[in-house]
Biopython code that builds the backbone (N, CA, C, O; Angstrom):
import numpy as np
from Bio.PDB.StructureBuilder import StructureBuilder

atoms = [
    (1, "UNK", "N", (-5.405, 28.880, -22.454)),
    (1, "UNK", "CA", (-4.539, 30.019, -22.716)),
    (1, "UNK", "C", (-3.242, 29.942, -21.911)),
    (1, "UNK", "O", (-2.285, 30.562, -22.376)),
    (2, "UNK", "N", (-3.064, 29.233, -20.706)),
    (2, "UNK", "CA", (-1.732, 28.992, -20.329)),
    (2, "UNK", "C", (-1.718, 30.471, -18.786)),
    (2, "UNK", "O", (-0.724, 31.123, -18.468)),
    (3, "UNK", "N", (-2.695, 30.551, -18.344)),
    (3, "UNK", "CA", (-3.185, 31.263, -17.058)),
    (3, "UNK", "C", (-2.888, 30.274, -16.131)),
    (3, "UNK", "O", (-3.098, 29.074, -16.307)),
    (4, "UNK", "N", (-2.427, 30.752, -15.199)),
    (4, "UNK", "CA", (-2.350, 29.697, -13.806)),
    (4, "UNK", "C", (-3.675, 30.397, -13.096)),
    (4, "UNK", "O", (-4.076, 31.514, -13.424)),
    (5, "UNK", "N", (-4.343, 29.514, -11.999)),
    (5, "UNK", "CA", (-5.310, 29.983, -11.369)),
    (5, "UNK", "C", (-5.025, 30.312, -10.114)),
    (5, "UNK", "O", (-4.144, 29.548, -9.720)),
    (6, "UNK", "N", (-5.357, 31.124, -9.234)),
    (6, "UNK", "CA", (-5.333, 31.354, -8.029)),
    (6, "UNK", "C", (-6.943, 31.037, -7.288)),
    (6, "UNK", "O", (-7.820, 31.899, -7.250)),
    (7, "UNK", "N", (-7.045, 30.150, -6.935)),
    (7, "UNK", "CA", (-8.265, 30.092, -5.995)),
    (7, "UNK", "C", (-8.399, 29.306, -4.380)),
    (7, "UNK", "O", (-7.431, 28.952, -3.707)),
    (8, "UNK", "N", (-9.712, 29.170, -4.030)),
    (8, "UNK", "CA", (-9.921, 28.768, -2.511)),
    (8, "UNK", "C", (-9.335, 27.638, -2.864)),
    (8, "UNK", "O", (-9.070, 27.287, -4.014)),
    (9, "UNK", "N", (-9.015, 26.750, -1.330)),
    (9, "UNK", "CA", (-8.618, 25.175, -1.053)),
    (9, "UNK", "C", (-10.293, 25.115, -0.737)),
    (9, "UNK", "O", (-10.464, 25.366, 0.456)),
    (10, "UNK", "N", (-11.512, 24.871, -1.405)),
    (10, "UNK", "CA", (-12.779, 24.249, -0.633)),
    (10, "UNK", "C", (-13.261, 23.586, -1.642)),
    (10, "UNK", "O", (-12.913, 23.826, -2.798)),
    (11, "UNK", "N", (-14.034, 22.765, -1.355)),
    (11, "UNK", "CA", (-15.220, 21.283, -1.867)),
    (11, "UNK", "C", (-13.900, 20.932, -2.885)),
    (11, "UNK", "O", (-12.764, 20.798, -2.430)),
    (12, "UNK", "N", (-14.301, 20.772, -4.687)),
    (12, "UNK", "CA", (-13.570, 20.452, -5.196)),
    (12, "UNK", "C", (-12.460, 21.133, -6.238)),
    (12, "UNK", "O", (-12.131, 20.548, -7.270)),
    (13, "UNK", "N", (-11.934, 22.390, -5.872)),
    (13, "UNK", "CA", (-11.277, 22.851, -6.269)),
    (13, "UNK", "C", (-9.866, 22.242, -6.275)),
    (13, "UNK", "O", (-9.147, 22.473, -7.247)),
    (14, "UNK", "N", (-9.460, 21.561, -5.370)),
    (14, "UNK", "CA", (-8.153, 21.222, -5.321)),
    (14, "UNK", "C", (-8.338, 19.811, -6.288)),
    (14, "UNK", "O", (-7.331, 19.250, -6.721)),
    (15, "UNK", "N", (-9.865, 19.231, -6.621)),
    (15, "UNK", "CA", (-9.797, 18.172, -7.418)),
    (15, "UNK", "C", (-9.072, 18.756, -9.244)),
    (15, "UNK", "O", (-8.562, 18.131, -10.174)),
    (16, "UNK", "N", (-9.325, 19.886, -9.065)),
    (16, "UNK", "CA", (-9.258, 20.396, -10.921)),
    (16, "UNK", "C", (-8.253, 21.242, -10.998)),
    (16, "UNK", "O", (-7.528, 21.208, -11.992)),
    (17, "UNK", "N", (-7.973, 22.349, -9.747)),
    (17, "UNK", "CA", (-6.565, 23.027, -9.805)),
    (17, "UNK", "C", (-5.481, 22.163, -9.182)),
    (17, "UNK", "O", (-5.610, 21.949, -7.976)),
    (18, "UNK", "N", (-4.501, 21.664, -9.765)),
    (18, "UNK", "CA", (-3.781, 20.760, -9.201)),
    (18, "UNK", "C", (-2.016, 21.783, -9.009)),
    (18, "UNK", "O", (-1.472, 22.270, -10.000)),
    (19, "UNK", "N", (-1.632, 21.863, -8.091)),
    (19, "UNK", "CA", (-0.262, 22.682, -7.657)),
    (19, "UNK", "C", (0.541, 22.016, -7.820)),
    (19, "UNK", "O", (0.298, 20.932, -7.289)),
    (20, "UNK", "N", (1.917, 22.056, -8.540)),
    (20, "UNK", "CA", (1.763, 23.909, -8.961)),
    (20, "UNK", "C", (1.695, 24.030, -10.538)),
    (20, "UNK", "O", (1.965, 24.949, -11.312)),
    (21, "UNK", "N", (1.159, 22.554, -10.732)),
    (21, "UNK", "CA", (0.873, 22.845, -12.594)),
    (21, "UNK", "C", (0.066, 23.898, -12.979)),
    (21, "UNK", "O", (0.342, 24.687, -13.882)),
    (22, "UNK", "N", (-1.234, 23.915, -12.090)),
    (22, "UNK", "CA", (-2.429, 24.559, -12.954)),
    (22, "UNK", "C", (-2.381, 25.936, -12.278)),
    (22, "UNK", "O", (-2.935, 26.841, -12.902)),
    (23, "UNK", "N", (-1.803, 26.246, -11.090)),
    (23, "UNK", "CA", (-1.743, 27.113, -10.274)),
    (23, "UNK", "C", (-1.419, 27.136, -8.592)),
    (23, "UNK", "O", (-0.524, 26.387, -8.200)),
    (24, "UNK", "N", (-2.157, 28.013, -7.570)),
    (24, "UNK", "CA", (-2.021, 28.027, -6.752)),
    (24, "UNK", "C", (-3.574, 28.081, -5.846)),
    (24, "UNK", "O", (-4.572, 28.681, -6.245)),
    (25, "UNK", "N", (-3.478, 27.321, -4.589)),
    (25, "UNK", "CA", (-4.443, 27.339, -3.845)),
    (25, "UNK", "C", (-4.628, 27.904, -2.656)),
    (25, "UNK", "O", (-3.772, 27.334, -1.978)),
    (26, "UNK", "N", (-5.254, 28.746, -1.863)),
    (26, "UNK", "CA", (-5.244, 29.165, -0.848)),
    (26, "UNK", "C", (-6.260, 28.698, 0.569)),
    (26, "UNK", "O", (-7.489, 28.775, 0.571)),
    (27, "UNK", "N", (-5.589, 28.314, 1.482)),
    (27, "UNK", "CA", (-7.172, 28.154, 2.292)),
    (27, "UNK", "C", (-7.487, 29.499, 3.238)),
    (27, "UNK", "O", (-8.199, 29.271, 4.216)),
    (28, "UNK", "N", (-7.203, 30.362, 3.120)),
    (28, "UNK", "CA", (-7.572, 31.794, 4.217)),
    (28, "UNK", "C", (-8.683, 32.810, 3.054)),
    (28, "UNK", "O", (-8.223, 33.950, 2.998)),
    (29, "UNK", "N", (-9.424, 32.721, 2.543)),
    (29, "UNK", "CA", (-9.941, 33.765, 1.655)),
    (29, "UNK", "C", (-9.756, 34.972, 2.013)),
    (29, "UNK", "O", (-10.772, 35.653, 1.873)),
    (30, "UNK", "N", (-8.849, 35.530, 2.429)),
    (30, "UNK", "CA", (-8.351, 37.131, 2.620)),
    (30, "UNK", "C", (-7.813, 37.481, 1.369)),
    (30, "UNK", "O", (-7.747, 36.814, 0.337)),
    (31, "UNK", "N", (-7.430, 38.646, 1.618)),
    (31, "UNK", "CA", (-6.737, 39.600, 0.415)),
    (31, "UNK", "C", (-5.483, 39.243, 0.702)),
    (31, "UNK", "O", (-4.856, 38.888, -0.296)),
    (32, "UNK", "N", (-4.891, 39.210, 1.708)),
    (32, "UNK", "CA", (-3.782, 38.727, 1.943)),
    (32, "UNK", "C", (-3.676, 37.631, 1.500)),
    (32, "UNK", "O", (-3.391, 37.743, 0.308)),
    (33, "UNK", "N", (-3.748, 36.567, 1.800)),
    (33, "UNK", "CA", (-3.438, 35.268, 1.112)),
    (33, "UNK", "C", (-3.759, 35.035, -0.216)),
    (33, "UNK", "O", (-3.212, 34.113, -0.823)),
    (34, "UNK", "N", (-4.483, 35.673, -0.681)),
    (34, "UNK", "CA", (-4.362, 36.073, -2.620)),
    (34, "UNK", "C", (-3.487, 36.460, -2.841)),
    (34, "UNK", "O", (-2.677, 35.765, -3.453)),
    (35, "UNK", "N", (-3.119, 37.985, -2.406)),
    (35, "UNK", "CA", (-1.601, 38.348, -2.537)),
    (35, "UNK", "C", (-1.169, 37.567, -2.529)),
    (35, "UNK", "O", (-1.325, 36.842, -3.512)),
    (36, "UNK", "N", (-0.104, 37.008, -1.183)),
    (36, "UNK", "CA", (0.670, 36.165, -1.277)),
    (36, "UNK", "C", (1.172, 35.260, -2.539)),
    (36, "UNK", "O", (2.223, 35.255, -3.179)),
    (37, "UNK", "N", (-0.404, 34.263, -2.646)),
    (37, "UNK", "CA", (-0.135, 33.273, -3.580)),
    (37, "UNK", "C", (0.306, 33.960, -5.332)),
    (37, "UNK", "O", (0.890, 33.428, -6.277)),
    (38, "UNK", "N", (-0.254, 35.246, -5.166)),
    (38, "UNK", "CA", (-0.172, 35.730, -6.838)),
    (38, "UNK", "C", (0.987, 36.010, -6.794)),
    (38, "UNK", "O", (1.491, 35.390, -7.731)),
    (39, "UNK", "N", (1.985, 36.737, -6.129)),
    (39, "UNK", "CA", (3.394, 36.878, -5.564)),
    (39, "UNK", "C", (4.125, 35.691, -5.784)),
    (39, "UNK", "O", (5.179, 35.777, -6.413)),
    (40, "UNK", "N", (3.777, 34.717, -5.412)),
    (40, "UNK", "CA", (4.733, 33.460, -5.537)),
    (40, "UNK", "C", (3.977, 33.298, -7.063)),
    (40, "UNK", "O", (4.909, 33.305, -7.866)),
    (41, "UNK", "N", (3.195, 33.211, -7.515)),
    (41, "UNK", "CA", (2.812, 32.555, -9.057)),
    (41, "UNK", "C", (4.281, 33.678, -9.922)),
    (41, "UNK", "O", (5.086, 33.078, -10.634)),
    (42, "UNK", "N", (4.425, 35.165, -9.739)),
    (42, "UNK", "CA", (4.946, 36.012, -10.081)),
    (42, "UNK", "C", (6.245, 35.744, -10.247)),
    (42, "UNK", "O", (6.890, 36.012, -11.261)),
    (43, "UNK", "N", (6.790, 35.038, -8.940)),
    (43, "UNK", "CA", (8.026, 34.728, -8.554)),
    (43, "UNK", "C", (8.724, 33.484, -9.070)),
    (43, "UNK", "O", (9.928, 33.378, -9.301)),
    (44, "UNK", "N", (7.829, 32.603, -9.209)),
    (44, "UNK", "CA", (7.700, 30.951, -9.721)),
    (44, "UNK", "C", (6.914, 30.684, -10.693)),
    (44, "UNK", "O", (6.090, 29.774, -10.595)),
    (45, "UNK", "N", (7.048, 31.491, -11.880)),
    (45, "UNK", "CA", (5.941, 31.268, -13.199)),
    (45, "UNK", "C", (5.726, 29.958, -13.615)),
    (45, "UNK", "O", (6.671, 29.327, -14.089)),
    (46, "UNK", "N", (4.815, 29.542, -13.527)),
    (46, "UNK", "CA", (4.957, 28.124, -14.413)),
    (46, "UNK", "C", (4.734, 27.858, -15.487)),
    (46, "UNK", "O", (4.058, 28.824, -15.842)),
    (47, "UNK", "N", (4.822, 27.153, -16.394)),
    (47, "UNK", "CA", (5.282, 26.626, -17.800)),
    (47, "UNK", "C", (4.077, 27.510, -18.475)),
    (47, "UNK", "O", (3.152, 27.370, -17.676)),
    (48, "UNK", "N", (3.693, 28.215, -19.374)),
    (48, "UNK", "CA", (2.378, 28.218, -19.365)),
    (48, "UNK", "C", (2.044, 27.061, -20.569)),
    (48, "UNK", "O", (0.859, 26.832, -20.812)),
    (49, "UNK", "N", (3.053, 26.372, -21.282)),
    (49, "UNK", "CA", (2.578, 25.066, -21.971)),
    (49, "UNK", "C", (1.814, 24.136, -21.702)),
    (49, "UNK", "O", (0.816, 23.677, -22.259)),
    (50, "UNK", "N", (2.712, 23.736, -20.222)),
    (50, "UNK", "CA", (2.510, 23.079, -19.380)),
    (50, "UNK", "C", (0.922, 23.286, -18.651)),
    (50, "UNK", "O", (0.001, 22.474, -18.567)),
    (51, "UNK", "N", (1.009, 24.590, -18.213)),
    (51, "UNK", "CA", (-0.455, 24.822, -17.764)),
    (51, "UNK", "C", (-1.796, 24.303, -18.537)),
    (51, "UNK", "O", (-2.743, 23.665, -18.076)),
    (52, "UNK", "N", (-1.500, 24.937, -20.294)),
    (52, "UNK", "CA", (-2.407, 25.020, -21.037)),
    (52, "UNK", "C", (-2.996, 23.183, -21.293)),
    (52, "UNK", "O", (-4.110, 22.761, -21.602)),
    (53, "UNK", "N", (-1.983, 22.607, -21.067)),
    (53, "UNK", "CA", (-1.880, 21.424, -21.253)),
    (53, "UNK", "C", (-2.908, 20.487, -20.502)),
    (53, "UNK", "O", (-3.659, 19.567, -20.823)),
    (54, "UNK", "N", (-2.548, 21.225, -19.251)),
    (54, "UNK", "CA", (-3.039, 20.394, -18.074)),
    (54, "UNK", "C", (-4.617, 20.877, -18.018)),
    (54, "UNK", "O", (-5.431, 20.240, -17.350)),
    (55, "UNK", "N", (-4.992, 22.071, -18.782)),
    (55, "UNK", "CA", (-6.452, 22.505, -18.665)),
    (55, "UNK", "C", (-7.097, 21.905, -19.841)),
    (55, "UNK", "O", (-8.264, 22.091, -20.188)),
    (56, "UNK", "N", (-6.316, 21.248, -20.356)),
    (56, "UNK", "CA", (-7.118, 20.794, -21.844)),
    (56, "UNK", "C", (-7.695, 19.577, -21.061)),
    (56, "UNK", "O", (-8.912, 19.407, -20.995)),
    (57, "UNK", "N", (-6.850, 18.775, -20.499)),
    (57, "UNK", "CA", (-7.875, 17.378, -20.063)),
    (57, "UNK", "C", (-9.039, 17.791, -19.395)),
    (57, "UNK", "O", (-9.786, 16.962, -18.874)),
    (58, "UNK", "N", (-9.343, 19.440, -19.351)),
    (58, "UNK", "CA", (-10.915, 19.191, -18.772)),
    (58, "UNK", "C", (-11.669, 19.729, -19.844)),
    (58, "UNK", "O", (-12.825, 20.091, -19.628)),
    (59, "UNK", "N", (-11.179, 19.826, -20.947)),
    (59, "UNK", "CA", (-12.053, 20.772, -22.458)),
    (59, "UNK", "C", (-13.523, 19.486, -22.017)),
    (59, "UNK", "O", (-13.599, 18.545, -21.227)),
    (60, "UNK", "N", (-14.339, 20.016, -22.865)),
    (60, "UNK", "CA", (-15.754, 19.557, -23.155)),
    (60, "UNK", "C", (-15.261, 17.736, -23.558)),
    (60, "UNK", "O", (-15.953, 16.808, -23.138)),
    (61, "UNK", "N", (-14.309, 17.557, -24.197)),
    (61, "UNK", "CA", (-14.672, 16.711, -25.163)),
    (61, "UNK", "C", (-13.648, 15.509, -24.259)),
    (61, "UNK", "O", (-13.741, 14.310, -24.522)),
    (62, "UNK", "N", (-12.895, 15.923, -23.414)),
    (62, "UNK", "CA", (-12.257, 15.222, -22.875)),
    (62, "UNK", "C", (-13.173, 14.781, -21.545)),
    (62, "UNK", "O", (-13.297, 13.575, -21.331)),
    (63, "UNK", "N", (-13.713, 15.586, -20.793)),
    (63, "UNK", "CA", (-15.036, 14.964, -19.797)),
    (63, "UNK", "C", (-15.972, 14.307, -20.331)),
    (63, "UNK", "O", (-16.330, 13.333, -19.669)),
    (64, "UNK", "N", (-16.548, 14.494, -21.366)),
    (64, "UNK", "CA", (-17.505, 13.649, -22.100)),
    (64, "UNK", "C", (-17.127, 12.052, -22.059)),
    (64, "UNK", "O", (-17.767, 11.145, -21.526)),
    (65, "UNK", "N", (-15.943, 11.990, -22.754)),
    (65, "UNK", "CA", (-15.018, 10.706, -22.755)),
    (65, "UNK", "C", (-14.997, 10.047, -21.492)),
    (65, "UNK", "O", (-15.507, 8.947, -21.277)),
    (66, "UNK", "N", (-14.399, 10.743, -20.672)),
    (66, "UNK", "CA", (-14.285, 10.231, -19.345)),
    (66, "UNK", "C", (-15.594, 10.121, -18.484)),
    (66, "UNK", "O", (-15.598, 9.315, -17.554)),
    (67, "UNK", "N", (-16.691, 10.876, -18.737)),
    (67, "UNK", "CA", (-17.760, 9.919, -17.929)),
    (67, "UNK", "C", (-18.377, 8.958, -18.929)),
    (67, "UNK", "O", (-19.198, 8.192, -18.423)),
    (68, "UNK", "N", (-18.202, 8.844, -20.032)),
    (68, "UNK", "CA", (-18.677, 7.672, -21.046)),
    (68, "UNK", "C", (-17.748, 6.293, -20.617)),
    (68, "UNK", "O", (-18.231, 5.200, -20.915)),
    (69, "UNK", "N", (-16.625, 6.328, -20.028)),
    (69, "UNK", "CA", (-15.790, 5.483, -19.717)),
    (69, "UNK", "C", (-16.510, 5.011, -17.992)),
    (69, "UNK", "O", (-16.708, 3.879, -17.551)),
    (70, "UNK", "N", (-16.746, 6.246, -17.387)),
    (70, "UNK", "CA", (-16.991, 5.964, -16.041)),
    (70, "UNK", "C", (-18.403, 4.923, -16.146)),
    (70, "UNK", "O", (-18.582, 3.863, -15.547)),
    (71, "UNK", "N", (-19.203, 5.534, -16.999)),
    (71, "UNK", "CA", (-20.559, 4.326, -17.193)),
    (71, "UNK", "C", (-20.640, 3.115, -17.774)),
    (71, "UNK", "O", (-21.393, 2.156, -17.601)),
    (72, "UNK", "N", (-19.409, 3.400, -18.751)),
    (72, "UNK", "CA", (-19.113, 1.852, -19.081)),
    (72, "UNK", "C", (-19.043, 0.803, -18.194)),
    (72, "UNK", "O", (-19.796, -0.169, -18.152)),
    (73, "UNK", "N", (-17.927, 1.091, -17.354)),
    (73, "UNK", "CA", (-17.442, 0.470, -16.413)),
    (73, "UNK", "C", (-18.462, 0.185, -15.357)),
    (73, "UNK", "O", (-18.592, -1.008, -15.081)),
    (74, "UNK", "N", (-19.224, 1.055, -14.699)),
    (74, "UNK", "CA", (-20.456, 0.620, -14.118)),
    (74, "UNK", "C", (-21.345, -0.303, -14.491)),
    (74, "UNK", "O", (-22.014, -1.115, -13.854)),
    (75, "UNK", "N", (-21.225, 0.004, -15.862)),
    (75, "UNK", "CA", (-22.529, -1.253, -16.788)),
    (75, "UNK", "C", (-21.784, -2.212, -16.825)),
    (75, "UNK", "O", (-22.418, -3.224, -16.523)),
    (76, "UNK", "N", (-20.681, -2.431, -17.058)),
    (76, "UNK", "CA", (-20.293, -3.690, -17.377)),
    (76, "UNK", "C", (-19.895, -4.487, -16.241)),
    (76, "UNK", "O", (-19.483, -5.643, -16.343)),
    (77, "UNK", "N", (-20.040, -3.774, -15.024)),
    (77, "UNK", "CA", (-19.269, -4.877, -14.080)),
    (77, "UNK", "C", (-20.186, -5.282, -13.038)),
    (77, "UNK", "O", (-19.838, -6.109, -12.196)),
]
sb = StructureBuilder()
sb.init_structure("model")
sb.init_model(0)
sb.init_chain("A")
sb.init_seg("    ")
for serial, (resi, resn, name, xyz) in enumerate(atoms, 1):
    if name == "N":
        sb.init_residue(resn, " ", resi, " ")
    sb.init_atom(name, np.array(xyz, "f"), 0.0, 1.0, " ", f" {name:<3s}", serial, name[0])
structure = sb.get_structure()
């Protein structure tokens, strides 16, 4: 839908929200530092094309692909 995300910097979030395409990351889990970051998303909108774009490489059908590729490569080498 072209939503930017606001979430934690922990385990692998910063692997799938990538800044400042997909959104924004925070490492303080306060209310404050949500603010903040939704404030700057507010201030600095990003594309939401662009966004929608960047969330499609994780649709169903695009991970499927990519760990079918990742096992390939394991098997074959």
């Amino acid at each position: 839908c072209g939503t930017p995300v606001v979430a934690t910097r922990i385990w692998g979030t910063p692997e799938v929200v990538q800044e400042p395409v997909a959104g924004r990351l925070v490492a303080d889990r306060s209310a404050g530092a949500f603010a903040q970051a939704i404030r700057g998303l507010l201030a600095d909108r990003p594309d939401r094309a662009a966004v929608r774009r960047y969330a499609e490489g994780f649709s169903w059908e695009a991970t499927t692909q990519g760990q079918i590729a990742l096992f390939d490569k394991i098997v074959n080498s």
